[in-house]
mmCIF file of the N, C-alpha and C atoms, coordinates in Angstrom:
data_MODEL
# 
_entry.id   MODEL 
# 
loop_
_atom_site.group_PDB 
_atom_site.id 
_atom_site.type_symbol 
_atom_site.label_atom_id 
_atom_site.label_alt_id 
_atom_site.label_comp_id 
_atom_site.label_asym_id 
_atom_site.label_entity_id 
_atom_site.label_seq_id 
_atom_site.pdbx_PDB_ins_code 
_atom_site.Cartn_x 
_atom_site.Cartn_y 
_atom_site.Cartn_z 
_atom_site.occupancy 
_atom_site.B_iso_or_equiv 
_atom_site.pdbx_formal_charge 
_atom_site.auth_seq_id 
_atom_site.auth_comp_id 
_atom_site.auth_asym_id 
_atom_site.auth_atom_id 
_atom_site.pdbx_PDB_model_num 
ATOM 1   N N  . UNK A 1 1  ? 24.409  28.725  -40.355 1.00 0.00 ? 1  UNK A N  1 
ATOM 2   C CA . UNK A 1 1  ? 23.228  28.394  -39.582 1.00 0.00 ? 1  UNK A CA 1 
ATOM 3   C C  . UNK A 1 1  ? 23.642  27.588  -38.360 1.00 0.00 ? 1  UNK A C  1 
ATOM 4   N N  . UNK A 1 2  ? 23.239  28.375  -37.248 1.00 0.00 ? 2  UNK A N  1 
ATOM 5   C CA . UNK A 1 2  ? 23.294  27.191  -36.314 1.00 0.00 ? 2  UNK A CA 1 
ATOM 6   C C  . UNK A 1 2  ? 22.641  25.614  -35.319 1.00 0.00 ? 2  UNK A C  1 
ATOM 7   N N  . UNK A 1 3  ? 23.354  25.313  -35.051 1.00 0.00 ? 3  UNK A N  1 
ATOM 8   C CA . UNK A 1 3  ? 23.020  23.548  -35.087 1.00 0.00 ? 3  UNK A CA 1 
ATOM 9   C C  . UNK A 1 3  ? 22.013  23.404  -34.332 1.00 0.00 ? 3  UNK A C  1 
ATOM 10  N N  . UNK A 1 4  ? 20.609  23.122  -34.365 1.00 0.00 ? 4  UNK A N  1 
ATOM 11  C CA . UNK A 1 4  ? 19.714  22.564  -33.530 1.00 0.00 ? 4  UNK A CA 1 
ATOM 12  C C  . UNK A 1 4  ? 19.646  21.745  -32.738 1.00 0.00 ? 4  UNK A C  1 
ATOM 13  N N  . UNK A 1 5  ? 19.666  22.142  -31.040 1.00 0.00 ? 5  UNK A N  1 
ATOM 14  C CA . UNK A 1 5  ? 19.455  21.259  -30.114 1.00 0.00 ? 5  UNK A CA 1 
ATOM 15  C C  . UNK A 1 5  ? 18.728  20.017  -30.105 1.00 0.00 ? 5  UNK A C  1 
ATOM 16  N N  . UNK A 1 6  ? 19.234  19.593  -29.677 1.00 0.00 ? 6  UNK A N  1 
ATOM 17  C CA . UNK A 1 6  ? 18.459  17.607  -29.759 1.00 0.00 ? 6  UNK A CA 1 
ATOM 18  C C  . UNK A 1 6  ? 17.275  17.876  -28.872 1.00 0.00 ? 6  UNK A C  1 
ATOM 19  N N  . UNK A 1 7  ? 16.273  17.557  -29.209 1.00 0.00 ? 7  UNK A N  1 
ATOM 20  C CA . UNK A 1 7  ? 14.798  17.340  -28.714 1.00 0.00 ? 7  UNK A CA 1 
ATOM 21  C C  . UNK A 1 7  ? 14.915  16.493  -27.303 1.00 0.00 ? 7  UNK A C  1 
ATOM 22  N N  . UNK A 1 8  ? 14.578  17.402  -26.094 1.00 0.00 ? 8  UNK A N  1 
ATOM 23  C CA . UNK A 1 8  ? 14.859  16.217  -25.015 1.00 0.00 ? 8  UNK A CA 1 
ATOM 24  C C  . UNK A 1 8  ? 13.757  15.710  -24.528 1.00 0.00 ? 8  UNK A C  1 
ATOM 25  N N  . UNK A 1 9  ? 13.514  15.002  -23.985 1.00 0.00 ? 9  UNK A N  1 
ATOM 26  C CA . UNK A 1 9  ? 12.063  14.349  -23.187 1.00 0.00 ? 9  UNK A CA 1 
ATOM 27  C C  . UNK A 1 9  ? 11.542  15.211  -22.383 1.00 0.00 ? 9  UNK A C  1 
ATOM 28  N N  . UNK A 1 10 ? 10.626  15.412  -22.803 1.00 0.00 ? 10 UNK A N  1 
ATOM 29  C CA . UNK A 1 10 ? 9.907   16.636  -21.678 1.00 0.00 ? 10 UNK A CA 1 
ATOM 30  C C  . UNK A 1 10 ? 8.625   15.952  -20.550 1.00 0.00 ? 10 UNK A C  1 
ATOM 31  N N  . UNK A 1 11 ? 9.214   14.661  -20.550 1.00 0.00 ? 11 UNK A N  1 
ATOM 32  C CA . UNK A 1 11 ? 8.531   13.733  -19.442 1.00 0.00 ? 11 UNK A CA 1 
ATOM 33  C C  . UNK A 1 11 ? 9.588   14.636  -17.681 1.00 0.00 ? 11 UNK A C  1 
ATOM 34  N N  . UNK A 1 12 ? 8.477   14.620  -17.032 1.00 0.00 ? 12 UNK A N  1 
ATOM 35  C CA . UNK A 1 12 ? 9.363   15.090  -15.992 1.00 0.00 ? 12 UNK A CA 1 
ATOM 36  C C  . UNK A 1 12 ? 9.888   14.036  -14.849 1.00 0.00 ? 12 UNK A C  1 
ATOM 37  N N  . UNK A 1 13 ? 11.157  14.158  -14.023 1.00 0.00 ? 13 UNK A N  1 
ATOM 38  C CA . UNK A 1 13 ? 11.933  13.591  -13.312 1.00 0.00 ? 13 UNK A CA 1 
ATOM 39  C C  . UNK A 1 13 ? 11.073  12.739  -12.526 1.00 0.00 ? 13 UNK A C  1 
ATOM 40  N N  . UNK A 1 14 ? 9.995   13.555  -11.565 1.00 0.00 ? 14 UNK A N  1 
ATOM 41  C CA . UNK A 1 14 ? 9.597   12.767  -10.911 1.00 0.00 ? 14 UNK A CA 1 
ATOM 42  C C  . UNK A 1 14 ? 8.348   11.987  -11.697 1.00 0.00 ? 14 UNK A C  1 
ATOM 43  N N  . UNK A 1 15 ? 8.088   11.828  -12.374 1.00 0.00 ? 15 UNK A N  1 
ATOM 44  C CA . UNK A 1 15 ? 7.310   10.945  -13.282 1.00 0.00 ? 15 UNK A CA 1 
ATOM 45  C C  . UNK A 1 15 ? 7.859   9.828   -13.525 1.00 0.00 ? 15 UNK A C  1 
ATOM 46  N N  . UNK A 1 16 ? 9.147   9.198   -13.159 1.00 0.00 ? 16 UNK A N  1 
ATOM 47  C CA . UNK A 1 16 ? 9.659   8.458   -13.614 1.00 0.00 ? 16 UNK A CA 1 
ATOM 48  C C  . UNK A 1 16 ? 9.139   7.221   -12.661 1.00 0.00 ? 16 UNK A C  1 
ATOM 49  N N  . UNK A 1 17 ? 9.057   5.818   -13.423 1.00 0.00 ? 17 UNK A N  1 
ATOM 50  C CA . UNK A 1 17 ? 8.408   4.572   -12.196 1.00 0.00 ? 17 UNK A CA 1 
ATOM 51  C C  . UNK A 1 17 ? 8.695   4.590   -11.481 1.00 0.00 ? 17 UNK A C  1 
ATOM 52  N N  . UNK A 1 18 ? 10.218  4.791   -11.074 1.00 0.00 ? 18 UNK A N  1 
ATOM 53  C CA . UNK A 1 18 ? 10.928  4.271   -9.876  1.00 0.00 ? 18 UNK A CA 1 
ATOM 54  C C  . UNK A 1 18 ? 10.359  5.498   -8.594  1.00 0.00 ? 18 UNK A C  1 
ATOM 55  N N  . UNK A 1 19 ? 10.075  7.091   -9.238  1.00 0.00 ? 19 UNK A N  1 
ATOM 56  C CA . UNK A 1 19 ? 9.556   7.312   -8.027  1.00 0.00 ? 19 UNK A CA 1 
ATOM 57  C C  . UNK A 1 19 ? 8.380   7.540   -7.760  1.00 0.00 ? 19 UNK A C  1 
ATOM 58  N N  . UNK A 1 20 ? 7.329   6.993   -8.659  1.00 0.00 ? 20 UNK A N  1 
ATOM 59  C CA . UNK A 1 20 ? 5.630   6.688   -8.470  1.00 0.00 ? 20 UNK A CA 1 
ATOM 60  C C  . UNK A 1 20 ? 5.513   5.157   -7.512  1.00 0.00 ? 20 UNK A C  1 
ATOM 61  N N  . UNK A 1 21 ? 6.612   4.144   -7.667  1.00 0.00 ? 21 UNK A N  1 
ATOM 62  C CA . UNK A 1 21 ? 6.448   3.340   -7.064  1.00 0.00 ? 21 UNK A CA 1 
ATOM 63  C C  . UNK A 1 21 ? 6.367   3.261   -5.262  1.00 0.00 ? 21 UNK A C  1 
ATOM 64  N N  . UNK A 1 22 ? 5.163   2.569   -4.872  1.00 0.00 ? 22 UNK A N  1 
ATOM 65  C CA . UNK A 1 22 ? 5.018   2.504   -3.714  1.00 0.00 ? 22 UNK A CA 1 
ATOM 66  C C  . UNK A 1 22 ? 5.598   2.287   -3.098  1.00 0.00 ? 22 UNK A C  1 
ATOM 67  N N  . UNK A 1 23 ? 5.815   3.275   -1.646  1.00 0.00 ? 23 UNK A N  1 
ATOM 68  C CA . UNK A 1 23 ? 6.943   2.764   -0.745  1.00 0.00 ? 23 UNK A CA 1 
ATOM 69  C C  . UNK A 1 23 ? 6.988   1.775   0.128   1.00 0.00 ? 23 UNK A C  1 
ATOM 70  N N  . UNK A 1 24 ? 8.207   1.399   0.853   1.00 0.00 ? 24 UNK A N  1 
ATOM 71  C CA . UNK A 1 24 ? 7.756   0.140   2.065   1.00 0.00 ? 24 UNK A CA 1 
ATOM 72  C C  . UNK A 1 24 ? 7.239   0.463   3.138   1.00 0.00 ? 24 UNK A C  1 
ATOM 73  N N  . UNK A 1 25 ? 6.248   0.004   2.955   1.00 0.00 ? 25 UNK A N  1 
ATOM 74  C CA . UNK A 1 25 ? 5.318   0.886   4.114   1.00 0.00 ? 25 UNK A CA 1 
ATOM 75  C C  . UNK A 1 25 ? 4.620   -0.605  4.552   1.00 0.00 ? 25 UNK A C  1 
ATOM 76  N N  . UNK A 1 26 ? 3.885   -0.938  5.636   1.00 0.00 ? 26 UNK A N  1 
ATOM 77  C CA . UNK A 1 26 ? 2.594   -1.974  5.698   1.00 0.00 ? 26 UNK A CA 1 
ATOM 78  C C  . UNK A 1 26 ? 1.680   -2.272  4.821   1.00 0.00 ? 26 UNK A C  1 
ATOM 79  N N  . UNK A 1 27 ? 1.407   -0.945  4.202   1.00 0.00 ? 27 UNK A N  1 
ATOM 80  C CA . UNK A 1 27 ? 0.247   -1.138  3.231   1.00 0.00 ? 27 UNK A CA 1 
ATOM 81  C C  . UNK A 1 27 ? 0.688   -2.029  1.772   1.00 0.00 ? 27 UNK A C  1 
ATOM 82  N N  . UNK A 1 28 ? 1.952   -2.442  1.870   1.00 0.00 ? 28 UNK A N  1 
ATOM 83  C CA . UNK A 1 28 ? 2.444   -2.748  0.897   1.00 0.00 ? 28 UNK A CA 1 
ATOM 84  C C  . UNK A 1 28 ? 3.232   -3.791  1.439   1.00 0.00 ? 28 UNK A C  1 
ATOM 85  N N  . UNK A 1 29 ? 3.021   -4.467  2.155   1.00 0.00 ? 29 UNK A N  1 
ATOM 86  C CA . UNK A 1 29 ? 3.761   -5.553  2.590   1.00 0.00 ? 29 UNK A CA 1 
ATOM 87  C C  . UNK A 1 29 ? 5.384   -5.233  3.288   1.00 0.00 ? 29 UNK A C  1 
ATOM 88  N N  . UNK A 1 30 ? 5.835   -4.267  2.738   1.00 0.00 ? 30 UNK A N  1 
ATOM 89  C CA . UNK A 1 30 ? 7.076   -4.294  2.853   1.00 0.00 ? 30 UNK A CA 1 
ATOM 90  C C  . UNK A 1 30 ? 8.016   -4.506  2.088   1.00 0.00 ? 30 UNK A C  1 
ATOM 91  N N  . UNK A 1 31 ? 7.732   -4.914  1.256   1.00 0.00 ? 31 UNK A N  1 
ATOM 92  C CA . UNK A 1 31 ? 8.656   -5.002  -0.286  1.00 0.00 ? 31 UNK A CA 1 
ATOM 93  C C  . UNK A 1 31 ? 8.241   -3.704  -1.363  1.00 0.00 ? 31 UNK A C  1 
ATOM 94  N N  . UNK A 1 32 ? 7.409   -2.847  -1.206  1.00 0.00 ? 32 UNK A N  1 
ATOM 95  C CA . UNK A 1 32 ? 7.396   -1.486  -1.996  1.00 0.00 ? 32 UNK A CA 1 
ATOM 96  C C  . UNK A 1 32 ? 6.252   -1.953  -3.388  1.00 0.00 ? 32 UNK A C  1 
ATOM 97  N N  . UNK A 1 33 ? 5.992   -3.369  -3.459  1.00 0.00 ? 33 UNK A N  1 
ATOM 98  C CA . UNK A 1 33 ? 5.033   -3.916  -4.440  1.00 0.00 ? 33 UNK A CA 1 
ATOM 99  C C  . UNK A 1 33 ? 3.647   -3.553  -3.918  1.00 0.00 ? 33 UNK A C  1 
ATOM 100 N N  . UNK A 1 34 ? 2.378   -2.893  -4.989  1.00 0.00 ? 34 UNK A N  1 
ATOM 101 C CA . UNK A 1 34 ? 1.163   -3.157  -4.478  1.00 0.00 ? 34 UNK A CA 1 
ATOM 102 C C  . UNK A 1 34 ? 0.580   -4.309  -4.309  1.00 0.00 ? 34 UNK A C  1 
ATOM 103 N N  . UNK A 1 35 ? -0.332  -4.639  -3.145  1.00 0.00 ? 35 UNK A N  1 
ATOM 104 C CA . UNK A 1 35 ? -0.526  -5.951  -3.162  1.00 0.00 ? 35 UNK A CA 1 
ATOM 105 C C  . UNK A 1 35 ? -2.442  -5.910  -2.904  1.00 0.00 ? 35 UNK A C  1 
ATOM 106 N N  . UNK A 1 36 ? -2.424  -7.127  -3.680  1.00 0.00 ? 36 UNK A N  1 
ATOM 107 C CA . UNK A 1 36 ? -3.741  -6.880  -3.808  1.00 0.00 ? 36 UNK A CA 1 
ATOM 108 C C  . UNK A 1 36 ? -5.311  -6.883  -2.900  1.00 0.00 ? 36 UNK A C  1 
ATOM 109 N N  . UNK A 1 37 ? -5.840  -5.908  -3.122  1.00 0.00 ? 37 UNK A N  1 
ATOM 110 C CA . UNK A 1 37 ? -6.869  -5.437  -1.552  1.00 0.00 ? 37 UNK A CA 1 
ATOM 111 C C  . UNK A 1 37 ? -8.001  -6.930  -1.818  1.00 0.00 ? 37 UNK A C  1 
ATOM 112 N N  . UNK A 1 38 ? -8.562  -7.214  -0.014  1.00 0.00 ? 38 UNK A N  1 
ATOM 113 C CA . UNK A 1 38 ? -9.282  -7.970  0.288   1.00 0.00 ? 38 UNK A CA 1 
ATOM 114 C C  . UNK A 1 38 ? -10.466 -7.533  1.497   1.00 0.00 ? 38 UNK A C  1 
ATOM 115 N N  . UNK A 1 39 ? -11.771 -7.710  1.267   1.00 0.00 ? 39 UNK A N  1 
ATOM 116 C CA . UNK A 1 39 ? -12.689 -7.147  2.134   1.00 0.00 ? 39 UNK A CA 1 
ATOM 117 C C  . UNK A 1 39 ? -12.309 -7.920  3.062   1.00 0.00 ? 39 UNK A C  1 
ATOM 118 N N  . UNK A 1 40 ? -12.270 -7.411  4.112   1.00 0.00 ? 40 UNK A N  1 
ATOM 119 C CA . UNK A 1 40 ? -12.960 -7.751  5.567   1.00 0.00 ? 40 UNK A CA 1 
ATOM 120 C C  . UNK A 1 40 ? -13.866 -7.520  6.291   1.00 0.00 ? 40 UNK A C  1 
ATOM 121 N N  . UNK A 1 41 ? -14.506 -8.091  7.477   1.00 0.00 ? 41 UNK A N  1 
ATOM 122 C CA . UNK A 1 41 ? -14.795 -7.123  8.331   1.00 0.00 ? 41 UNK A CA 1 
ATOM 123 C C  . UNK A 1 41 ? -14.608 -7.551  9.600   1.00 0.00 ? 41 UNK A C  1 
ATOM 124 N N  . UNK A 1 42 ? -14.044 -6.510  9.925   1.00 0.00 ? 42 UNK A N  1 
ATOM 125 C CA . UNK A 1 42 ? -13.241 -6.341  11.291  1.00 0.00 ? 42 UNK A CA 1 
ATOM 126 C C  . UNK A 1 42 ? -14.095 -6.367  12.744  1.00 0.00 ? 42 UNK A C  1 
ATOM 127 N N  . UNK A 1 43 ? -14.337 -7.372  13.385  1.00 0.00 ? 43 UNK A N  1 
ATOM 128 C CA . UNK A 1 43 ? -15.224 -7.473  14.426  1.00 0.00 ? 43 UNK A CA 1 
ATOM 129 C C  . UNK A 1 43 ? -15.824 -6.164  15.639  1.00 0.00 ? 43 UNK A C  1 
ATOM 130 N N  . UNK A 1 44 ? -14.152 -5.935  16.141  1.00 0.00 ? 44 UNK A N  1 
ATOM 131 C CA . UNK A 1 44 ? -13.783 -5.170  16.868  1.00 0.00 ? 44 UNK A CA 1 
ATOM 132 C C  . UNK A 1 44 ? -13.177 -3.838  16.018  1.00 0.00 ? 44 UNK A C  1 
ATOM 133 N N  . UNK A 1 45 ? -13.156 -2.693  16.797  1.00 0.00 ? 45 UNK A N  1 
ATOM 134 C CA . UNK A 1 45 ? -12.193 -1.867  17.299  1.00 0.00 ? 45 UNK A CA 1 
ATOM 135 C C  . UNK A 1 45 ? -10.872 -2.182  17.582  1.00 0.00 ? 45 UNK A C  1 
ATOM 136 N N  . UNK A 1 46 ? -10.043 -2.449  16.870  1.00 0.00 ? 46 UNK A N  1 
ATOM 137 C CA . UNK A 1 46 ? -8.798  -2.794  17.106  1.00 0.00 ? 46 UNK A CA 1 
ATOM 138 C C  . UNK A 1 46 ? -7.258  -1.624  16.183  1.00 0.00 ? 46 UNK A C  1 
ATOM 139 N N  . UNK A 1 47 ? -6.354  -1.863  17.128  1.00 0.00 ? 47 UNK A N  1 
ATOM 140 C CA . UNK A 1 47 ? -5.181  -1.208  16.551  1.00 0.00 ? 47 UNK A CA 1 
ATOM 141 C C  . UNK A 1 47 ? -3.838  -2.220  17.140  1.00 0.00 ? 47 UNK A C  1 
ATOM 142 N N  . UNK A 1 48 ? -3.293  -2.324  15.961  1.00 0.00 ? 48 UNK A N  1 
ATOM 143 C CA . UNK A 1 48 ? -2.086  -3.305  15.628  1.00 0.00 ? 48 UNK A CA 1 
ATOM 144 C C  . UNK A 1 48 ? -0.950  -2.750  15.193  1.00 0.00 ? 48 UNK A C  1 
ATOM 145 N N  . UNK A 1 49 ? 0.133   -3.383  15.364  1.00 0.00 ? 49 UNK A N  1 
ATOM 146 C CA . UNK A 1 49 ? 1.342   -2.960  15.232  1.00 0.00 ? 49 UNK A CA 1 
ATOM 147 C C  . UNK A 1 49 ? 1.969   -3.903  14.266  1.00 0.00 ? 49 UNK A C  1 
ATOM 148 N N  . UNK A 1 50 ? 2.188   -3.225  12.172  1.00 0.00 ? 50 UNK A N  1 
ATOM 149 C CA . UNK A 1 50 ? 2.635   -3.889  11.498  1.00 0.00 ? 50 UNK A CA 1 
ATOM 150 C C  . UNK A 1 50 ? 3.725   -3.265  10.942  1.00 0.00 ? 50 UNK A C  1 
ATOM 151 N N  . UNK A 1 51 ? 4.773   -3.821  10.975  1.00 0.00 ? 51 UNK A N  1 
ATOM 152 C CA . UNK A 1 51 ? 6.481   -3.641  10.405  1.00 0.00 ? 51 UNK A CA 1 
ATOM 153 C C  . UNK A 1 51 ? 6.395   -2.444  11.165  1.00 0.00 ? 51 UNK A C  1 
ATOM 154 N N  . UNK A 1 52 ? 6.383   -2.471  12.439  1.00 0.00 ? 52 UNK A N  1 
ATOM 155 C CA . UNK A 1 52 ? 6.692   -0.903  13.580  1.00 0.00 ? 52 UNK A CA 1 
ATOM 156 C C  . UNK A 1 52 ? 6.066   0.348   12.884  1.00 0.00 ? 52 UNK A C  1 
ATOM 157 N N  . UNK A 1 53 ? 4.812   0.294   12.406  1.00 0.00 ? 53 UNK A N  1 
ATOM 158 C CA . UNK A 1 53 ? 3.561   1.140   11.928  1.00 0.00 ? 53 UNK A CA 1 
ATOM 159 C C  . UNK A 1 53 ? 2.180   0.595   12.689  1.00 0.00 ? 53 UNK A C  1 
ATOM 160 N N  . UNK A 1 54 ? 1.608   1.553   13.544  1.00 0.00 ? 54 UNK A N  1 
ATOM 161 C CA . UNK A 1 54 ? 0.657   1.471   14.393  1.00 0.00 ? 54 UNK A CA 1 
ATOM 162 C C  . UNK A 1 54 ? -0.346  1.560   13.626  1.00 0.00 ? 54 UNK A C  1 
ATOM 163 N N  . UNK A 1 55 ? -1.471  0.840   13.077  1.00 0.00 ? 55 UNK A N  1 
ATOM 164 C CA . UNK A 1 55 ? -2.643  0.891   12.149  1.00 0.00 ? 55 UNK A CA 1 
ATOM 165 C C  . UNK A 1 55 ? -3.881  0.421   13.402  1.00 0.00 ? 55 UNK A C  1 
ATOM 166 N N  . UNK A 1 56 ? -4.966  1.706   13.057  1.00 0.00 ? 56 UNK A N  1 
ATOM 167 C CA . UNK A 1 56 ? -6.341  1.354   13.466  1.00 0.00 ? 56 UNK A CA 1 
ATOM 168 C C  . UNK A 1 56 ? -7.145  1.031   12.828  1.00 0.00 ? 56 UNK A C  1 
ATOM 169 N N  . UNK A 1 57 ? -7.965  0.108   12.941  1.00 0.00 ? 57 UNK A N  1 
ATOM 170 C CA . UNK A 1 57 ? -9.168  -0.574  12.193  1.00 0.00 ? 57 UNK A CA 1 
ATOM 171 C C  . UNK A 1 57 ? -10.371 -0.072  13.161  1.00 0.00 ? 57 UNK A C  1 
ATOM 172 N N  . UNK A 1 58 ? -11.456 0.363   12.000  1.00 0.00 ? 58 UNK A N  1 
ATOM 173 C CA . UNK A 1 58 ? -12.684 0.320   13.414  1.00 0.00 ? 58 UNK A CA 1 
ATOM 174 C C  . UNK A 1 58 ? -13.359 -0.661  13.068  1.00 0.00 ? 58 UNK A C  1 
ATOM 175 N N  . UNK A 1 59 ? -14.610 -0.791  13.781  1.00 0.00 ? 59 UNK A N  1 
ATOM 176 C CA . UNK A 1 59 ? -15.174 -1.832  13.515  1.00 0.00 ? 59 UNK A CA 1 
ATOM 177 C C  . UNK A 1 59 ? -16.245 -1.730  12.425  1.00 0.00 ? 59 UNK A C  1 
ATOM 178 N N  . UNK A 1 60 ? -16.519 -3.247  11.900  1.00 0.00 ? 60 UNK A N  1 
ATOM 179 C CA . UNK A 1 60 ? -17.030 -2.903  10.007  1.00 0.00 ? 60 UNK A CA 1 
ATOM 180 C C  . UNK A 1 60 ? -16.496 -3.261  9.003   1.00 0.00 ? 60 UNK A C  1 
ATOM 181 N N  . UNK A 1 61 ? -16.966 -3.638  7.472   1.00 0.00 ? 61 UNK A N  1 
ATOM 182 C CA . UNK A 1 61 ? -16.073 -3.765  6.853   1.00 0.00 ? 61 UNK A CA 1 
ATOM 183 C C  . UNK A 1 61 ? -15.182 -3.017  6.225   1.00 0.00 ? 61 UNK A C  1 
ATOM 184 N N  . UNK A 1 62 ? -13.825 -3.483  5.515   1.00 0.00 ? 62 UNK A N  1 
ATOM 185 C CA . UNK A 1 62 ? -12.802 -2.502  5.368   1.00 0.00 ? 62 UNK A CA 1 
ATOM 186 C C  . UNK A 1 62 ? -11.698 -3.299  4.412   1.00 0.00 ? 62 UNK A C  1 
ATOM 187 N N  . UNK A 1 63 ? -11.498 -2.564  3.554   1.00 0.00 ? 63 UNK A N  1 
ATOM 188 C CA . UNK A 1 63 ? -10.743 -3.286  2.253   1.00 0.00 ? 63 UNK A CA 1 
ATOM 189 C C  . UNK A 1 63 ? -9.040  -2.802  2.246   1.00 0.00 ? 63 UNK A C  1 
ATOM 190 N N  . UNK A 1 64 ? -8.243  -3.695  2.447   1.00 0.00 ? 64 UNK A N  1 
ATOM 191 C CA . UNK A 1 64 ? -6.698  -3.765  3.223   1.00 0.00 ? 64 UNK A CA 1 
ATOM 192 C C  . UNK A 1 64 ? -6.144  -4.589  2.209   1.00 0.00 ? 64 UNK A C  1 
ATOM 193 N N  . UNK A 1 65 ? -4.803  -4.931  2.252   1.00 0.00 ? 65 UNK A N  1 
ATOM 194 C CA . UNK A 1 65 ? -4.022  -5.059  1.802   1.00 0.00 ? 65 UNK A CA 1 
ATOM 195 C C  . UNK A 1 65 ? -4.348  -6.652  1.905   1.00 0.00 ? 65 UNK A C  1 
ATOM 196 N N  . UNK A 1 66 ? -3.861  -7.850  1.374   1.00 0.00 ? 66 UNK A N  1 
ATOM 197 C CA . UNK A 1 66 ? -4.021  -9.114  1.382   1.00 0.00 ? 66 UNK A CA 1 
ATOM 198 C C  . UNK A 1 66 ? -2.889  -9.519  2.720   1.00 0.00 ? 66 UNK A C  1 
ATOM 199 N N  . UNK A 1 67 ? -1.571  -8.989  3.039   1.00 0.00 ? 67 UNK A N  1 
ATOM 200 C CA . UNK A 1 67 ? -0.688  -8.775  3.978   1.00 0.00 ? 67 UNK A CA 1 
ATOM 201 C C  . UNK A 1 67 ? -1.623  -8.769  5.044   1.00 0.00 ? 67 UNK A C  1 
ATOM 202 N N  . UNK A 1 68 ? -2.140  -7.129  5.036   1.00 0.00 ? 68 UNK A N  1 
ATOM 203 C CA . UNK A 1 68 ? -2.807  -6.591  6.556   1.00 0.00 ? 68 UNK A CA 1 
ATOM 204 C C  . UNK A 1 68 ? -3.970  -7.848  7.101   1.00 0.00 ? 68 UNK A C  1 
ATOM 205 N N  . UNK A 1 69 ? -4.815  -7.987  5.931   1.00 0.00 ? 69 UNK A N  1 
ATOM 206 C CA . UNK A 1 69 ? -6.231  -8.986  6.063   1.00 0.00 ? 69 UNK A CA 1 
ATOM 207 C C  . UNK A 1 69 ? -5.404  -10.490 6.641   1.00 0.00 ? 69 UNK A C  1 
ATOM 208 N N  . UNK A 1 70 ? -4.760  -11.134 6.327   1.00 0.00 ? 70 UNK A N  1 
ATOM 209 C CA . UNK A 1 70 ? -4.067  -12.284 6.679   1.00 0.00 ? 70 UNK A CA 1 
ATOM 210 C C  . UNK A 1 70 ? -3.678  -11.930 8.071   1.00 0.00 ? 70 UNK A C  1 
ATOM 211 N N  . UNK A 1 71 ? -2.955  -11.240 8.735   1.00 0.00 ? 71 UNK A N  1 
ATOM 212 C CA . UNK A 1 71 ? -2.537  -11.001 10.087  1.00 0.00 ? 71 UNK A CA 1 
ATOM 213 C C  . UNK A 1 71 ? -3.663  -10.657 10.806  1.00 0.00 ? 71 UNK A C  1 
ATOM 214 N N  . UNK A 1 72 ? -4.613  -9.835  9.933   1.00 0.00 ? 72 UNK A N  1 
ATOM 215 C CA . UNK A 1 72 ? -5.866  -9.524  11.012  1.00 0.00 ? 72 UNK A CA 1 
ATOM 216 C C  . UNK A 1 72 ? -6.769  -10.501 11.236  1.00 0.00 ? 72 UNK A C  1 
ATOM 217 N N  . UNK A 1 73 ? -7.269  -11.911 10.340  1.00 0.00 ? 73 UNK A N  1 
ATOM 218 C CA . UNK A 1 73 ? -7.673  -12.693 10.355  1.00 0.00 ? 73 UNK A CA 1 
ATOM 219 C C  . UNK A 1 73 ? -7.108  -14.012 11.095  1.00 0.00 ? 73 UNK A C  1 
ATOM 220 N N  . UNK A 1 74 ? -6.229  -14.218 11.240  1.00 0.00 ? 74 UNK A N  1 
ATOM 221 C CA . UNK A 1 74 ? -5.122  -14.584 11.900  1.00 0.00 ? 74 UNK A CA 1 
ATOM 222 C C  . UNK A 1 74 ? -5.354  -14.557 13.186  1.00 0.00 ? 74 UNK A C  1 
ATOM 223 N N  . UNK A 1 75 ? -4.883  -13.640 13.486  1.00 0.00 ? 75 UNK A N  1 
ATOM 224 C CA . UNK A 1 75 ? -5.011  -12.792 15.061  1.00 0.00 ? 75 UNK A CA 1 
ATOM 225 C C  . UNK A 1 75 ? -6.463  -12.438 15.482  1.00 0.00 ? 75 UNK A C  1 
ATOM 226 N N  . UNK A 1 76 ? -7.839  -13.392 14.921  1.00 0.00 ? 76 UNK A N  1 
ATOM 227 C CA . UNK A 1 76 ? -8.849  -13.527 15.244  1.00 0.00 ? 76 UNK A CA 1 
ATOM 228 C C  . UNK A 1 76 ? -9.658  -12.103 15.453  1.00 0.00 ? 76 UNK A C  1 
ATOM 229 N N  . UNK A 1 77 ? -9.365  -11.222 14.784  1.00 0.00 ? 77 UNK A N  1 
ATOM 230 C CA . UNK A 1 77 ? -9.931  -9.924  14.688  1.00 0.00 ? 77 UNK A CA 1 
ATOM 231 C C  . UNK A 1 77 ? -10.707 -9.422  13.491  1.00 0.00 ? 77 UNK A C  1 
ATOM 232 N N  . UNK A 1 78 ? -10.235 -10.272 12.479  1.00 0.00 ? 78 UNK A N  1 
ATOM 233 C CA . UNK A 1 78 ? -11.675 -10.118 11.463  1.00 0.00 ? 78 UNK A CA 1 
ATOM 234 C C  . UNK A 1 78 ? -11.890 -11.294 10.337  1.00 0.00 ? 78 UNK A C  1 
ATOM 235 N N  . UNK A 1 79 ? -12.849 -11.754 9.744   1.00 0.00 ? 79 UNK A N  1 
ATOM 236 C CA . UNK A 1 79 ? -13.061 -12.684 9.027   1.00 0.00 ? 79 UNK A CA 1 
ATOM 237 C C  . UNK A 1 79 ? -13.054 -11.796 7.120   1.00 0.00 ? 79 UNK A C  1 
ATOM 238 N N  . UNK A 1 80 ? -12.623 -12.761 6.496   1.00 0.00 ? 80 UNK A N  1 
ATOM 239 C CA . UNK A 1 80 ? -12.896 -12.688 4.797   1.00 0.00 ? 80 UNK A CA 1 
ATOM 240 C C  . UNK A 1 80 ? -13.999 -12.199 4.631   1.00 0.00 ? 80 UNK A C  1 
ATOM 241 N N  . UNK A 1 81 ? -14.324 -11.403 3.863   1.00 0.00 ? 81 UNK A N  1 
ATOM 242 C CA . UNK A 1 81 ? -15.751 -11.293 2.842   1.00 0.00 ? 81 UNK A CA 1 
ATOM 243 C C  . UNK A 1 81 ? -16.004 -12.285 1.459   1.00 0.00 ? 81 UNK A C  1 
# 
């Protein structure tokens, strides 16, 4: 009789955390961690330049990254909810 193959994981490759995890992008601060969203609302019509990624906001409220909301609040372009 011959020997039965070992049962392999039939989870697939890209399923794996490392490549569901978010990339470094702005929306993520830059460290590839999600970070947690905060309302705003954005006074103006504005577009900003974060980690050399051009992001538009219109005007209204708008739920961003705790990163993005801090620089936009900051830079006097929108207040906390």
């Amino acid at each position: 009789m011959a020997k039965d193959k070992p049962i392999e994981n039939n989870v697939a490759k890209d399923a794996s955390p490392e490549n569901n995890a978010p990339k470094n992008n702005a929306a993520t601060g830059g460290n590839g961690k999600a970070k947690k969203n905060l309302k705003i609302f954005v006074k103006q019509d504005v577009s900003v330049k974060i980690n050399g990624e051009k992001i538009k906001f219109k005007k209204g409220q708008q739920s961003v990254s705790k990163g993005i909301a801090d620089i936009l609040i900051n830079a006097g372009y929108a207040d906390e909810i």
